[in-house]
N, C-alpha and C positions, 0 to 999 in steps of 0.2 A: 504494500500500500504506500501512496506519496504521503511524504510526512509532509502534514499541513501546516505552515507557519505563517507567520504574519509577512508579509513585504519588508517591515521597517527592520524584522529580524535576521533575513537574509541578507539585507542591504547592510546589517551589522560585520555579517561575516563577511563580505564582501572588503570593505573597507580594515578590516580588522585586518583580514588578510594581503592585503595589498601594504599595510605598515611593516606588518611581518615579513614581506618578502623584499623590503626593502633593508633588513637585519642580514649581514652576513655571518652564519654560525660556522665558527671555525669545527665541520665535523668532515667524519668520513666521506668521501663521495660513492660506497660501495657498501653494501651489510656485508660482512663476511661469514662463512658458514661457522655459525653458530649455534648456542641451543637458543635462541629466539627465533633464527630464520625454520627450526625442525620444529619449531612449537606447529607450525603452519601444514607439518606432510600429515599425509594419509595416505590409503590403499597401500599400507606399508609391503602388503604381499607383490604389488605392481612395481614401486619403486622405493628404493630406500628414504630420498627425500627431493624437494621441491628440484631440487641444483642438479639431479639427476635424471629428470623424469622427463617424458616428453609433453609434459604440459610447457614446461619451461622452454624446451626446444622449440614451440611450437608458438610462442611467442610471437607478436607483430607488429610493425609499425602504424602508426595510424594513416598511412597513406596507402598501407595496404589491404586495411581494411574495410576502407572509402572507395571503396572500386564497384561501379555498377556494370555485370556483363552483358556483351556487346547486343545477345540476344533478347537481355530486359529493355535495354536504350529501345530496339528495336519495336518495341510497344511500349513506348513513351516514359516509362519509369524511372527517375531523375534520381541521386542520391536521395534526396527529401522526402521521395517516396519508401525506397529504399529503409531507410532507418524508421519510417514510419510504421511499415510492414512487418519490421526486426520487432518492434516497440509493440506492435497490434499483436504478434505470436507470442512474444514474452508474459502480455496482462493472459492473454488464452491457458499460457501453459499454465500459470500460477491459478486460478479460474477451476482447469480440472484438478490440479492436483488437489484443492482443498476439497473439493466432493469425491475423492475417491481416497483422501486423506494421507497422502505422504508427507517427510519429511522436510523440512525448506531444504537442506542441501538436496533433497532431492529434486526439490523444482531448478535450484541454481546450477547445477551440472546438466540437466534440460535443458536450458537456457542456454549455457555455452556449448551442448553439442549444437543446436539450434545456430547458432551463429558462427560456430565452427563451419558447417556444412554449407554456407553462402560466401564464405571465402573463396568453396572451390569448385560450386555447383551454383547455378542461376535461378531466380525464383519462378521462371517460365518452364525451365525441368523439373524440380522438384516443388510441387504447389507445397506454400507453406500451411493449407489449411491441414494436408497431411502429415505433413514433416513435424509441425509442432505435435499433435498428441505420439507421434511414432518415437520422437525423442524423450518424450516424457514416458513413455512405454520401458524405451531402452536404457532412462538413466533410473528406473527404478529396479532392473535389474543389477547393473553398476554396482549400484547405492546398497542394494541387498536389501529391499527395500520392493520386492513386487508385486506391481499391480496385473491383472490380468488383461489382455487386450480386450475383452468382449466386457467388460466393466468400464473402459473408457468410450466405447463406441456405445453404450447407454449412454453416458453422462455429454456424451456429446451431441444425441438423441435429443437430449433434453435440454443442455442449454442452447443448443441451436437450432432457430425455425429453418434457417437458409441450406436449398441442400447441398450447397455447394460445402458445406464443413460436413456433410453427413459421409462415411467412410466406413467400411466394413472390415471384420476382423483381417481377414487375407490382406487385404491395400494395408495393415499398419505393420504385416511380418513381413510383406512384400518393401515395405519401405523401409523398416527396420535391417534390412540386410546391405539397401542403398545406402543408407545413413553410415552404416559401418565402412563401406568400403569410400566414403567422400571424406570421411576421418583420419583414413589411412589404419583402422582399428585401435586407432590412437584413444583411449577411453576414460587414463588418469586425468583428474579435472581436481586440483587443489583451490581449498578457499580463504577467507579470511575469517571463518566463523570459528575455528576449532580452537584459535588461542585468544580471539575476543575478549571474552568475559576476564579471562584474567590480564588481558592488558589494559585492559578498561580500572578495572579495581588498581594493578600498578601503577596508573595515570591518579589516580586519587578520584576519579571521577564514579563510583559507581552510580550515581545518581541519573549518571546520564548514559546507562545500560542499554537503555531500549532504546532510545532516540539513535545511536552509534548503530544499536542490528538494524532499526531500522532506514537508517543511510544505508549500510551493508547493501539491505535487500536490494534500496534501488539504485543499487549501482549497476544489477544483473537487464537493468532497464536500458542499459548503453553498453557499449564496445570495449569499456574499462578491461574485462576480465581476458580478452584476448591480445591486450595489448600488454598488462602493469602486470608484474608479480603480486598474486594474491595478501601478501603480506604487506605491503606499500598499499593497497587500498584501504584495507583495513587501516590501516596507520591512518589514512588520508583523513575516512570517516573520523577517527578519534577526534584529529585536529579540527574535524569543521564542528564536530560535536564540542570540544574545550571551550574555543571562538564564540559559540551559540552560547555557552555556558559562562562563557568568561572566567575560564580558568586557566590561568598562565601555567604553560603547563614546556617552555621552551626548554630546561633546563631535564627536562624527563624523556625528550625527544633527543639532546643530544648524548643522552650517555645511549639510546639504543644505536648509536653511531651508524644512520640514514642517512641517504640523501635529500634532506629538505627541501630542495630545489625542485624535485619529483612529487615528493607529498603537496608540494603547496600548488604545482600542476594538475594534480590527478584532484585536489580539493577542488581548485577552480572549476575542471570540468563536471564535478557533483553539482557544481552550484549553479553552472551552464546547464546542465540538464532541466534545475529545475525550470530557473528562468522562463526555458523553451517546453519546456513541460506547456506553463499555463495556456501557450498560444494555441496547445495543438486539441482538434474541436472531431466532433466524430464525423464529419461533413470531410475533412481532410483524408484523414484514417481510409473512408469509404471511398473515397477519389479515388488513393493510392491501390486499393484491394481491388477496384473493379479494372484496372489495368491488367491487372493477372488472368494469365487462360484459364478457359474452364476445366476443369480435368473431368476427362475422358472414360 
C-alpha cells in the first residue's frame, strides 16, 4: 500500500535531504563483505551470500532497464507506458496474493521475476495479464510458500470482470516454464526485509518500524530492486524514514561504512516515485493496457 502522507511532509524530506547531500561524510565508498552485508542473504541452499549469487550478477543499470522493445514501440507503447504497465502488474500481483494469502517476500520476489522477465522478453510476447499471476504462481514455489494454480485462476475469476485477465490453469504452467527460461533459471531474489527490523531498532528508531517496511514495500513498485543491492534500499528506506522522523541518525550511517552518495540517490528516487505516484489516474493505467495484444 502507498504510504499516505501529507505534501508539507515529503517536501520535508525532500529539503532535508538535499542539506544532507550537501554534507560530505568522510566514509567508505564500498560495504565490504561483512556480517551486515550476510545479515541480507537467503536461499542459503542456492547461494552462500548476496556477493555470490546471481541476483547480484544480474544486477542493472538504469539505462538498461529503461529500454522499451522494438516490437512494443511498434504499437505505440512509450516508456511511460511501459513503467505504467510494470506498476499496473505489481498492484495485480500484490491484489492476488492477499486473497490467496502468501507471504510479502512472496509477493516481492513476484514482483522482480515480473520485471526481471521485461528486460528480456516484450510485453506484446509475453501478455503481462498472464505473466503477473504465473510469476506469483512460481515465486511461491521459490519462496516455499505454495499456492496452487487453479486457486489463483478462481481469484482471478473473481477479481476480474475483463476477460482479457481470465486465464486457465494450462496458460499459467505453460507460462510458468516461459518465465523460467526469460530468467535464464536464475530464481535467487534477495531482499531488504530479512535484516530490517533489527536495523531499524540499531538506528534507534523502532518507532518508525512500519513506516521503513512500508517504504520497503513500495519500493517493489519501481525498478529499484533490479538495479540497487537489496541492502542499500533498505538503508535508503531507513534514511527517508529518520528525515520523516527527524532523527539525526548520520553518525549510525557512517560506522555501517556505505556509500551515502547511493542511499541519498536511491532515497531520492523513493520520493520521485511518490511525487509521480499522485499524477498517475486509472484513465492513464487503461490507455497504456489497451495498447497491449489480445492474447490468443
Amino acid at each position: 500500500m502507498i504510504i499516505d502522507r501529507p505534501r508539507r511532509a515529503f517536501n520535508t524530506i525532500r529539503l532535508a535531504h538535499k542539506k544532507l547531500h550537501l554534507c560530505n561524510l568522510q566514509i567508505s565508498a564500498k560495504l565490504q563483505f561483512s556480517e551486515f552485508a550476510l545479515l541480507f542473504s537467503h536461499h542459503k541452499k542456492m547461494a552462500t551470500n548476496f556477493w555470490t549469487s546471481t541476483h547480484y550478477k544480474e544486477l542493472l543499470d538504469q539505462e538498461e532497464v529503461d529500454v522499451v522493445h522494438n516490437i512494443d514501440k511498434e504499437r505505440g507503447i512509450t516508456l511511460d507506458d511501459f513503467k505504467l504497465i510494470k506498476l499496473h502488474m505489481t498492484n495485480y500481483i500484490a491484489r492476488l496474493a492477499q486473497n490467496v494469502k502468501v507471504r510479502q517476500r512472496v509477493i516481492a520476489t513476484a514482483v522482480t521475476y515480473m520485471r526481471r522477465v521485461y528486460i528480456r522478453r516484450s510485453l506484446s510476447e509475453f501478455d503481462p495479464r498472464l505473466v503477473a499471476p504465473s510469476c506469483l504462481y512460481l515465486a511461491s514455489k521459490s519462496e516455499e510458500s505454495t499456492v496452487q494454480a487453479r486457486l489463483l485462476v478462481f481469484y482471478i475469476k473473481k477479481l476480474h470482470s475483463d476477460e482479457k485477465y481470465r486465464c486457465e490453469i494450462k496458460e499459467i504452467l505453460e507460462m510458468e516454464m516461459k518465465i523460467l527460461e526469460a530468467l535464464n533459471y536464475y530464481l535467487v531474489v534477495f531482499h531488504p526485509y530479512r535484516a530490517l527490523s533489527q536495523l531499524v531498532q540499531d538506528a534507534g528508531m523502532s518507532d518508525a518500524t512500519q513506516l521503513t517496511w512500508g517504504l520497503v514495500n513500495d519500493t517493489y513498485k519501481t525498478d529499484l530492486i533490479l538495479i540497487h543491492p537489496p541492502y542499500l534500499i533498505g538503508l535508503a528506506c531507513i534514511y527517508v524514514a529518520s528525515v520523516l522522523k527527524e532523527k539525526e541518525n548520520t553518525a549510525w550511517f557512517e560506522d555501517l561504512r556505505v556509500d551515502m552518495n547511493v542511499v541519498k540517490n536511491i532515497s531520492m528516487e523513493i520520493l520521485d516515485f511518490y511525487d509521480t505516484h499522485k499524477t498517475i489516474s486509472d484513465e492513464r493505467v487503461n490507455a497504456a493496457m489497451h495498447k497491449l495484444p489480445i492474447r490468443t
